[in-house]
N, C-alpha and C positions, 0 to 999 in steps of 0.2 A: 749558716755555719761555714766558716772558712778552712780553709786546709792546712794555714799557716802551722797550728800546733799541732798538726799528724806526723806521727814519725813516715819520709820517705818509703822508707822501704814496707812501710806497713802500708801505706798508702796506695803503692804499687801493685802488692798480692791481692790486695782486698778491688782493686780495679780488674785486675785480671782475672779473680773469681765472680767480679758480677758481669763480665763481659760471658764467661763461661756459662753461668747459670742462664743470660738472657738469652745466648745463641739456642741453648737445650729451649726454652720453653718459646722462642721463635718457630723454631725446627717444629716442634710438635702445633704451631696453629695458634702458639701463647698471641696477644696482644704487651705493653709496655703496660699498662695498668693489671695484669695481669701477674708480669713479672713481678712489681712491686708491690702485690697483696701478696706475693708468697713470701714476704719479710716481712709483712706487716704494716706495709709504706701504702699512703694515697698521696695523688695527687692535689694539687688546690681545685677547687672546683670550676673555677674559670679558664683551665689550662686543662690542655688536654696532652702529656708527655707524649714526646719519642722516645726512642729507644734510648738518645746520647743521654737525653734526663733521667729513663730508668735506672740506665747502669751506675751512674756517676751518684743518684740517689741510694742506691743499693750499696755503693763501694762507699758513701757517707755513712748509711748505717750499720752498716761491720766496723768500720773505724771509732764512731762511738761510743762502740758496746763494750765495758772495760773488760779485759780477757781474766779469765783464773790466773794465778799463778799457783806452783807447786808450793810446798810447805818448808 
């Protein structure tokens, strides 16, 4: 998946909230595969993330998850 068709700014928070969520689950003893079962993410089997792959995976899958909008 490439980032080409993320909007910027969306792109941004959603980096900066998987930076937030992997700091919390670091701080408490998380691992990076760790991080990414808590959204629902694995790794390929042949690779074992770090933390850059967690987050960047994590801030991929908030970007495309379509949002609600209001009515």
């Amino acid at each position: 998946m490439t980032r080409d068709h993320i909007n910027p700014l969306q792109w941004h928070q959603s980096l900066g909230y998987a930076r937030q969520v992997a700091a919390r689950i670091f701080r408490d003893g998380g691992s990076p595969q760790d991080a990414m079962a808590a959204f629902g993410l694995s790794a390929s089997p042949d690779q074992t993330p770090d933390w850059q792959h967690a987050v960047e995976a994590i801030a991929q899958s908030m970007c495309s998850t379509p949002s609600r909008r209001a009515a």
